[in-house]
PyMOL CGO cylinders between C-alpha atoms (Angstrom):
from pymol import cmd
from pymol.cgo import CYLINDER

trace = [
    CYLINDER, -0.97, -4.67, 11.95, -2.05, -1.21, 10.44, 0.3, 1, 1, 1, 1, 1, 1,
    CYLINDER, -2.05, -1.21, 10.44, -3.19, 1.36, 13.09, 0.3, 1, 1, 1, 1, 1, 1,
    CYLINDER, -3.19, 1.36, 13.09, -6.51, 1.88, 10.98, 0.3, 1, 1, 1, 1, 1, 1,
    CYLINDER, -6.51, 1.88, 10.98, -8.25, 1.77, 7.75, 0.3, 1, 1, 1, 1, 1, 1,
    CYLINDER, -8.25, 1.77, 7.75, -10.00, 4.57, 5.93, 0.3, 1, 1, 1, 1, 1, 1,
    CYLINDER, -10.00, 4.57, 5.93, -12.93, 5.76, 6.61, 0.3, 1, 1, 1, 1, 1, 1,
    CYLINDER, -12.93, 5.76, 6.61, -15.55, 7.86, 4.42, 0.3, 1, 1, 1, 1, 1, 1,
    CYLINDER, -15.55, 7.86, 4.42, -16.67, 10.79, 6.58, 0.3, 1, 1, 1, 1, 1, 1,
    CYLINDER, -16.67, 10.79, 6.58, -20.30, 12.00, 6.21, 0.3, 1, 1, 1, 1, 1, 1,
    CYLINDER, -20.30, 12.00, 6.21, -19.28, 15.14, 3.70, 0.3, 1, 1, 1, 1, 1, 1,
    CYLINDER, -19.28, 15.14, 3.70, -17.74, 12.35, 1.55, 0.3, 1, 1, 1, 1, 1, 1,
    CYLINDER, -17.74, 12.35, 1.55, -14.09, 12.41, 2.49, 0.3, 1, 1, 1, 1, 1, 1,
    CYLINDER, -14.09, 12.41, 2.49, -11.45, 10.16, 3.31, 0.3, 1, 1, 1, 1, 1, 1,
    CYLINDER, -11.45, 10.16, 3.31, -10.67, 10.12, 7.52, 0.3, 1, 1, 1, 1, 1, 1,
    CYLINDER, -10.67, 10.12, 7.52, -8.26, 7.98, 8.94, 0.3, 1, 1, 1, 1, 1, 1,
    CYLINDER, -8.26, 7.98, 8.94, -8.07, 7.19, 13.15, 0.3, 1, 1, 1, 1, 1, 1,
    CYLINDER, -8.07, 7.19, 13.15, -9.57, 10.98, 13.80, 0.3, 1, 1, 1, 1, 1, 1,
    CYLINDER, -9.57, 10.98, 13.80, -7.77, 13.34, 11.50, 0.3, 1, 1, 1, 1, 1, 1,
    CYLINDER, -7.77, 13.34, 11.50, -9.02, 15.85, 9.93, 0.3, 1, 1, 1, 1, 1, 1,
    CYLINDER, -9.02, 15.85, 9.93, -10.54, 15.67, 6.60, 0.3, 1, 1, 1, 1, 1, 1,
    CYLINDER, -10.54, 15.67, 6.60, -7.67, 17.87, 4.90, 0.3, 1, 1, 1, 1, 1, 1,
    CYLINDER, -7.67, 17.87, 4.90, -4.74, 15.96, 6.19, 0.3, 1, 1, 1, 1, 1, 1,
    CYLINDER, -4.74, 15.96, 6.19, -5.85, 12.85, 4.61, 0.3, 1, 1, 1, 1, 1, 1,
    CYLINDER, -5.85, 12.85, 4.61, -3.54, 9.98, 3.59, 0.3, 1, 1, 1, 1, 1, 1,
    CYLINDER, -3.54, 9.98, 3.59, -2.09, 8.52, 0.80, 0.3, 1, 1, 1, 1, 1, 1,
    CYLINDER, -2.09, 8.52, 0.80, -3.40, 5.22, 0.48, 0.3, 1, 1, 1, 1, 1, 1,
    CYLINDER, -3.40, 5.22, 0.48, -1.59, 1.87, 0.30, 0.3, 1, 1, 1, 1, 1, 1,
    CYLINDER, -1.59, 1.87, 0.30, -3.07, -1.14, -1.00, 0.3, 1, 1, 1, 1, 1, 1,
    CYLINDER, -3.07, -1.14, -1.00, -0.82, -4.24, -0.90, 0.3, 1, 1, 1, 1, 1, 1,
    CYLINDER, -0.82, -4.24, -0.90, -1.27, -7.54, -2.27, 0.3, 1, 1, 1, 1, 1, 1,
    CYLINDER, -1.27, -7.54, -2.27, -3.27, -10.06, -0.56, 0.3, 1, 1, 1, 1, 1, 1,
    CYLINDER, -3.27, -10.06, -0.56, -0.60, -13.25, -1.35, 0.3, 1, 1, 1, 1, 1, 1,
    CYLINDER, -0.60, -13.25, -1.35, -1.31, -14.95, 1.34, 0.3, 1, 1, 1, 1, 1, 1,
    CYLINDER, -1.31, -14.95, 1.34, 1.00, -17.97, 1.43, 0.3, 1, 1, 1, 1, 1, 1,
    CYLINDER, 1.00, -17.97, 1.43, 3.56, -16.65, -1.15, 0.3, 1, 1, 1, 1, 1, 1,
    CYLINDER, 3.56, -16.65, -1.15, 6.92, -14.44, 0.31, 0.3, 1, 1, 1, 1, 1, 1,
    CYLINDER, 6.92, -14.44, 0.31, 6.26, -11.65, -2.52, 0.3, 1, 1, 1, 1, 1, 1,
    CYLINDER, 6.26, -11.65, -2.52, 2.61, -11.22, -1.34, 0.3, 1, 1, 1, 1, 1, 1,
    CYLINDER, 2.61, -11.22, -1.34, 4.02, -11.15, 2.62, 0.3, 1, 1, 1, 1, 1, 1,
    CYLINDER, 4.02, -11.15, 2.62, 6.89, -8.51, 1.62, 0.3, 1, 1, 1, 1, 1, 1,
    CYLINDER, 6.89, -8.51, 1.62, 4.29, -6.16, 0.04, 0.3, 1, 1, 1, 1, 1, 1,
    CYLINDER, 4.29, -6.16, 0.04, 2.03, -6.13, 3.15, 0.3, 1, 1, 1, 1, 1, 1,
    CYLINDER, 2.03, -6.13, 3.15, 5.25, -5.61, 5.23, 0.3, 1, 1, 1, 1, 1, 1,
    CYLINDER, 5.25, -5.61, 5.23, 6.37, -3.13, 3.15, 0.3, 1, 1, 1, 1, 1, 1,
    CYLINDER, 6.37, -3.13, 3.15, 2.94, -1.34, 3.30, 0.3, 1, 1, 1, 1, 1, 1,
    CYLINDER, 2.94, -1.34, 3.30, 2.71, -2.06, 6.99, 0.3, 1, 1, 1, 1, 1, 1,
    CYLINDER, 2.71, -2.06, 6.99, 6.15, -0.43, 7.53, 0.3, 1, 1, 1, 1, 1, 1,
    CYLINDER, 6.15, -0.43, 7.53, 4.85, 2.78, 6.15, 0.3, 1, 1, 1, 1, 1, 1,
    CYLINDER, 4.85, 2.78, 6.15, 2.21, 3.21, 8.09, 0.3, 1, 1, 1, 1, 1, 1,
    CYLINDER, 2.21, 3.21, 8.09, 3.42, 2.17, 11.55, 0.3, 1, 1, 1, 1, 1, 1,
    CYLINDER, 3.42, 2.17, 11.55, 6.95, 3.33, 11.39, 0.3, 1, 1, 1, 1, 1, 1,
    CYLINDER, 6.95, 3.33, 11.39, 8.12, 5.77, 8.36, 0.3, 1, 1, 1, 1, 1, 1,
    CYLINDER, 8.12, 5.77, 8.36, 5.24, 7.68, 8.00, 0.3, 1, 1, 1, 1, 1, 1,
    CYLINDER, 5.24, 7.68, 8.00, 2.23, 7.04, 10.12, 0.3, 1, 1, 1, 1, 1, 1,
    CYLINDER, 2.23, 7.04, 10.12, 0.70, 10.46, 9.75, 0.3, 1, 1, 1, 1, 1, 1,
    CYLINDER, 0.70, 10.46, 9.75, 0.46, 10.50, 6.36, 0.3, 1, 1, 1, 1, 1, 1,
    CYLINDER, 0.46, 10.50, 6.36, -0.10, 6.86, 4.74, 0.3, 1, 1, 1, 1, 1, 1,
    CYLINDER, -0.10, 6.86, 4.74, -2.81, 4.19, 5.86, 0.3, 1, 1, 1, 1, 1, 1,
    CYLINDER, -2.81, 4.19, 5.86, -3.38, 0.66, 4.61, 0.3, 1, 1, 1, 1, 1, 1,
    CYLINDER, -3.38, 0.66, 4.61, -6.37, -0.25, 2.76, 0.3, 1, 1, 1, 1, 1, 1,
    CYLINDER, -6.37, -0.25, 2.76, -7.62, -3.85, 2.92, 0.3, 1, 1, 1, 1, 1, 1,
    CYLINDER, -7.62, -3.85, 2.92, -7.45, -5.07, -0.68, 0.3, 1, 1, 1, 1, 1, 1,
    CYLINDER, -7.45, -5.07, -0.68, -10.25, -7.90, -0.21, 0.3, 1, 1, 1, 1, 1, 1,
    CYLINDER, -10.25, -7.90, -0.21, -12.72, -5.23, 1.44, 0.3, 1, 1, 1, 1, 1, 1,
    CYLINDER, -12.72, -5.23, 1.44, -11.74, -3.78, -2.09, 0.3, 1, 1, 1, 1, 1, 1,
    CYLINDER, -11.74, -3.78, -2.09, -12.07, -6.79, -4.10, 0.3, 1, 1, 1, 1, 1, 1,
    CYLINDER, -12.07, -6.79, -4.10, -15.47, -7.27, -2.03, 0.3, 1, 1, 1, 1, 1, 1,
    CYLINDER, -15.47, -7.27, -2.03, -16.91, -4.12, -2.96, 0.3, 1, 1, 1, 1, 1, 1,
    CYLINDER, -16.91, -4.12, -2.96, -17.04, -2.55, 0.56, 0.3, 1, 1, 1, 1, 1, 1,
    CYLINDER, -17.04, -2.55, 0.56, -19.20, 0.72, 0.39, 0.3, 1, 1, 1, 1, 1, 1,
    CYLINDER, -19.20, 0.72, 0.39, -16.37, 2.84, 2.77, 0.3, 1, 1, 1, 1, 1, 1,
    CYLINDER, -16.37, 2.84, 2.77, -13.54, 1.20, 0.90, 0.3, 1, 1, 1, 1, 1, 1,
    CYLINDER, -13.54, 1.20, 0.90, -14.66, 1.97, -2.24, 0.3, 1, 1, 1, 1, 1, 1,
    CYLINDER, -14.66, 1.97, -2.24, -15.23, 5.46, -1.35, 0.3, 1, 1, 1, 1, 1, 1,
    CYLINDER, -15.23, 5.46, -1.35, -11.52, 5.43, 0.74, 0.3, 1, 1, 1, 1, 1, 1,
    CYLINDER, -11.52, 5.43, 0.74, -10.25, 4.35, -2.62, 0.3, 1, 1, 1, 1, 1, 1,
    CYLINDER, -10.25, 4.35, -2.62, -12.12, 6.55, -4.78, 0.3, 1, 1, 1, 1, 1, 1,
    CYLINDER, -12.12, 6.55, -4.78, -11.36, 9.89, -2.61, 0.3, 1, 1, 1, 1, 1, 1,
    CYLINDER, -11.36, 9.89, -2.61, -7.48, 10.51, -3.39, 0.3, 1, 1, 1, 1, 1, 1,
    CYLINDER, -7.48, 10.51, -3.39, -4.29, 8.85, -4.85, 0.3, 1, 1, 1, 1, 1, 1,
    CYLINDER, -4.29, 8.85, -4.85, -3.23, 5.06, -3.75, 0.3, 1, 1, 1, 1, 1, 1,
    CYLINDER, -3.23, 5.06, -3.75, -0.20, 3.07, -3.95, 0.3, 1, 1, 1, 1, 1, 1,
    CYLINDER, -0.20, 3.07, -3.95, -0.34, -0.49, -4.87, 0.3, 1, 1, 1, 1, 1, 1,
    CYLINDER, -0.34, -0.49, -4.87, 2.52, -3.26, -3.71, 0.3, 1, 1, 1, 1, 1, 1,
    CYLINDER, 2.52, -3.26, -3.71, 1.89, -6.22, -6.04, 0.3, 1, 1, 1, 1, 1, 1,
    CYLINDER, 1.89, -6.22, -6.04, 3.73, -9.46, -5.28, 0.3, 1, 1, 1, 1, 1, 1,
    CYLINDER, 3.73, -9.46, -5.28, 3.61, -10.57, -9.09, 0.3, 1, 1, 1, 1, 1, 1,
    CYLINDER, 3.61, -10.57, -9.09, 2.47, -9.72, -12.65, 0.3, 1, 1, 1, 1, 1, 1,
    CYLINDER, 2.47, -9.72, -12.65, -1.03, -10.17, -12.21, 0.3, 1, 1, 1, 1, 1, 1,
    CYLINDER, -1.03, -10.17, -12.21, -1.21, -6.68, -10.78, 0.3, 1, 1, 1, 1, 1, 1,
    CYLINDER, -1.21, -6.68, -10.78, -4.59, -7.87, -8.42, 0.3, 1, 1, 1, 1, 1, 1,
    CYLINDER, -4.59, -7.87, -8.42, -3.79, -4.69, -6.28, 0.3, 1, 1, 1, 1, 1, 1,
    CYLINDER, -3.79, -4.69, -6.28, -3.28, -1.92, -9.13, 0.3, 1, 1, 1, 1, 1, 1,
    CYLINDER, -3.28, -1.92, -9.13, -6.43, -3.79, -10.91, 0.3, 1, 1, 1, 1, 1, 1,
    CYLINDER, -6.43, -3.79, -10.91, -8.92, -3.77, -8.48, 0.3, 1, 1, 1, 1, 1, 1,
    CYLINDER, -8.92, -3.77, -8.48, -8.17, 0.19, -7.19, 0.3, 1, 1, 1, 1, 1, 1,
    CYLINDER, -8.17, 0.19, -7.19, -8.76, 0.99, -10.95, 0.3, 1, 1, 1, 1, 1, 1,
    CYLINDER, -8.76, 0.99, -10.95, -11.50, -1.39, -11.35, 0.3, 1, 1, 1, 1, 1, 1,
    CYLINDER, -11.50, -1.39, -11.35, -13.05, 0.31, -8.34, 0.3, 1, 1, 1, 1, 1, 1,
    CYLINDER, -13.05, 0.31, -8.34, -12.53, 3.99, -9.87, 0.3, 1, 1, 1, 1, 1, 1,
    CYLINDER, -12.53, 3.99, -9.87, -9.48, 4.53, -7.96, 0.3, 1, 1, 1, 1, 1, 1,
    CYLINDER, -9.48, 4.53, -7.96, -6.40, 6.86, -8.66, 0.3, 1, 1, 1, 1, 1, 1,
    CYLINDER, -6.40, 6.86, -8.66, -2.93, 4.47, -8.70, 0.3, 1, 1, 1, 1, 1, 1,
    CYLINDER, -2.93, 4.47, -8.70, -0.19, 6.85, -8.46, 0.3, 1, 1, 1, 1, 1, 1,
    CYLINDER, -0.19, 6.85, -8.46, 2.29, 4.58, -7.83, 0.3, 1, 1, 1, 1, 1, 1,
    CYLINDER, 2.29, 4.58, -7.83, 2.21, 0.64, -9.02, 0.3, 1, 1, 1, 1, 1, 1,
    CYLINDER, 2.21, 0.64, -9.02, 5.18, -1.09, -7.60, 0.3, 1, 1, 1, 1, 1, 1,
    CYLINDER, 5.18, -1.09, -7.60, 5.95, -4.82, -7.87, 0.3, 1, 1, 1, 1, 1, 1,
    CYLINDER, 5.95, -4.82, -7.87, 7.99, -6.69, -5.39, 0.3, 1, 1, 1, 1, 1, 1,
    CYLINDER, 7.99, -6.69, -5.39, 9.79, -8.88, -8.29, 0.3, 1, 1, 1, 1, 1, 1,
    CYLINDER, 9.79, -8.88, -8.29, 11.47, -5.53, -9.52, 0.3, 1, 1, 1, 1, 1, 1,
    CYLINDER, 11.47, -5.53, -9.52, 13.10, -5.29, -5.94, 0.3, 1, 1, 1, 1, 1, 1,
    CYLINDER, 13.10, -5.29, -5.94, 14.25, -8.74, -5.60, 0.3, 1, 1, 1, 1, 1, 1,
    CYLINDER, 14.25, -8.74, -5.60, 15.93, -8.37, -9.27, 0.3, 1, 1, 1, 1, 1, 1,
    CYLINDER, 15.93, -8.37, -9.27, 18.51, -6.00, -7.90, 0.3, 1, 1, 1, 1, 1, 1,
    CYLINDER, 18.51, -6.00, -7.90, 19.52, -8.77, -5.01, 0.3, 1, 1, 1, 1, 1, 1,
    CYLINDER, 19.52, -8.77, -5.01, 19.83, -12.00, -6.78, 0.3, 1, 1, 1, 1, 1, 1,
    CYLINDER, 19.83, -12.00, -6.78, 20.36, -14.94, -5.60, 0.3, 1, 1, 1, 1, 1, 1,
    CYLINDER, 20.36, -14.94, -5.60, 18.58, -13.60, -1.83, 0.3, 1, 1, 1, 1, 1, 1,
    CYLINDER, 18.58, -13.60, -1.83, 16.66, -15.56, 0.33, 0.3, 1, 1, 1, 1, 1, 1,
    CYLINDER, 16.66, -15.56, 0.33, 13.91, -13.95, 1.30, 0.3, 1, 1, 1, 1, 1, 1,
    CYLINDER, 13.91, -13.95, 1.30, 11.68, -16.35, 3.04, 0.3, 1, 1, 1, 1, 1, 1,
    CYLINDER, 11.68, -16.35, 3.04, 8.78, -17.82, 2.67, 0.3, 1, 1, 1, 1, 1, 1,
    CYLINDER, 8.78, -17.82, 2.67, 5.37, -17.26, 2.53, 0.3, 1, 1, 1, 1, 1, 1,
    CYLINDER, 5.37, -17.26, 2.53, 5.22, -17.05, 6.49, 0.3, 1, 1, 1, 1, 1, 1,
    CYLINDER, 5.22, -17.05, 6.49, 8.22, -15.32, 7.28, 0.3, 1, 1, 1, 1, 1, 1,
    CYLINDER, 8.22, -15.32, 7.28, 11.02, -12.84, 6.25, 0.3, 1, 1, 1, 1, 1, 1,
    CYLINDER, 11.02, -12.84, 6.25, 14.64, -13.78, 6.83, 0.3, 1, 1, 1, 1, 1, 1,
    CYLINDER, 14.64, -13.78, 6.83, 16.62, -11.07, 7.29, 0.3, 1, 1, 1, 1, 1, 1,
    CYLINDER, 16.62, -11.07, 7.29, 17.53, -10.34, 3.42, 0.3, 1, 1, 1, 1, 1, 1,
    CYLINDER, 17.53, -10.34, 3.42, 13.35, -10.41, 3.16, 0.3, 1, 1, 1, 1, 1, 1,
    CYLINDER, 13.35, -10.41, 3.16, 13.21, -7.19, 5.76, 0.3, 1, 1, 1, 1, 1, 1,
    CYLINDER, 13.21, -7.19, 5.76, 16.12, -5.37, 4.02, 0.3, 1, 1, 1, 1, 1, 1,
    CYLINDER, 16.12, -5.37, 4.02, 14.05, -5.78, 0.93, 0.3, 1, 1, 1, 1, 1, 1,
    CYLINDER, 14.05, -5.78, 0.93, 10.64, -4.86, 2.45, 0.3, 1, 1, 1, 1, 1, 1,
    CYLINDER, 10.64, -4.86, 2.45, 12.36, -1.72, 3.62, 0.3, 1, 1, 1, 1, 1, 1,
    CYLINDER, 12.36, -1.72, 3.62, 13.53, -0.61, 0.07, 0.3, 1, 1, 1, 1, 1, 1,
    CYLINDER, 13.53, -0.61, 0.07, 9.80, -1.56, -0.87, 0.3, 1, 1, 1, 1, 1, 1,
    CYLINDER, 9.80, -1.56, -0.87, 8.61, 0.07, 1.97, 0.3, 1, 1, 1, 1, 1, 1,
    CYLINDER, 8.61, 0.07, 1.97, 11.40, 3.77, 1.47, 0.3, 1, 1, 1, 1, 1, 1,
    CYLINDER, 11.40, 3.77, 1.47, 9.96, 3.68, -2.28, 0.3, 1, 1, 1, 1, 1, 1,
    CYLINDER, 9.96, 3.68, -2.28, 6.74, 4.10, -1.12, 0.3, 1, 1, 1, 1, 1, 1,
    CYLINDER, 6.74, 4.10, -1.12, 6.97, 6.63, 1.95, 0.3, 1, 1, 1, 1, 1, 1,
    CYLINDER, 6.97, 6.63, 1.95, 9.07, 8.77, -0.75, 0.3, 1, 1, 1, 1, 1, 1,
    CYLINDER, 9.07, 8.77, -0.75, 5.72, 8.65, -3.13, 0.3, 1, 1, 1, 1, 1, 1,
    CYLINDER, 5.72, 8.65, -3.13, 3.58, 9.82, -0.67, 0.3, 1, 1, 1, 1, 1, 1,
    CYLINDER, 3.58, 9.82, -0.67, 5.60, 12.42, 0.61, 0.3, 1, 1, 1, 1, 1, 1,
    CYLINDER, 5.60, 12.42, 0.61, 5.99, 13.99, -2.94, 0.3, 1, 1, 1, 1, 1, 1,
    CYLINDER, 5.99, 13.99, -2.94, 1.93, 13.02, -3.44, 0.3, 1, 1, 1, 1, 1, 1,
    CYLINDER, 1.93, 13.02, -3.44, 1.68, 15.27, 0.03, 0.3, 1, 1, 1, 1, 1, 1,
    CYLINDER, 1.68, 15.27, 0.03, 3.73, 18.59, -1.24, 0.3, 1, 1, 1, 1, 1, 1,
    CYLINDER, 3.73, 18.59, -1.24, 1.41, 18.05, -4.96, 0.3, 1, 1, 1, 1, 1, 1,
    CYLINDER, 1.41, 18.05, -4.96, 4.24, 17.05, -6.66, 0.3, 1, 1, 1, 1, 1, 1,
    CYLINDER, 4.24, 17.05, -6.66, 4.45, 15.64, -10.38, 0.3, 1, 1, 1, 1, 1, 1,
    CYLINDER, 4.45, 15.64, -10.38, 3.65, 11.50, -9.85, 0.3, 1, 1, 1, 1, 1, 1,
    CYLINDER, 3.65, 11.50, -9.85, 6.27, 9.46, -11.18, 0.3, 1, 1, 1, 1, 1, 1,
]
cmd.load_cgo(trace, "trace")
């Protein structure tokens, strides 16, 4: 589970489990494939970020308080760049932060992972196998790398 979701202070700004307004995290928005081992890898990818590779300085956003139009997500979403995990094509996580008037510095898809291990099994829509982990990591490296060069104000790639 994530250790928190973003929170709009009262000047307007993103806060996230108590810390200060100016070391505010990259957001993460996964997909929300619930039943389907793409969507599952991108919220374990996302999760991975935030509880284990870089806690400090990435925090998951719930994509259907998103979809939903939650005031304090919105705002979350609206307040600084996001990374979106898609499980598939339809891009509902990269959609809906732009819908919303969000910044997606990153869009990454889980298919483009998987290409470069064919023929793994990663699970199903309940559970990784191992192969599904190695793969969420990769996702989940990818990511912490993009927020650590959104951190230093690097060029987005």
């Amino acid at each position: 589970m994530p250790k928190g979701n973003a929170t709009v202070s009262e000047q307007g700004t993103t806060a996230v489990d108590g810390r200060r307004p100016d070391s505010n995290p990259v957001l993460v928005i996964p997909c929300s494939g619930i039943g389907k081992v793409h969507g599952l890898m991108s919220r374990e990818a996302a999760y991975l970020v935030t509880d284990e590779i870089a806690p400090q300085k990435a925090d998951v956003v719930c994509l259907a308080l998103l979809v939903k139009g939650d005031e304090k997500t919105v705002a979350a979403v609206q307040a600084g760049p996001c990374i979106t995990i898609d499980g598939c094509g339809k891009a509902c996580a990269q959609k809906n932060v732009e819908f919303a008037g969000g910044e997606v510095a990153q869009a990454l898809q889980t298919g483009r992972f998987l290409a470069k291990h064919r023929g793994a099994q990663p699970g199903t829509g309940s559970e990784l196998t191992d192969e599904g982990w190695g793969i969420a990591r990769e996702i989940a490296q990818a990511v912490a790398d993009e927020v650590d060069r959104l951190r230093i104000g690097e060029e987005v790639s």
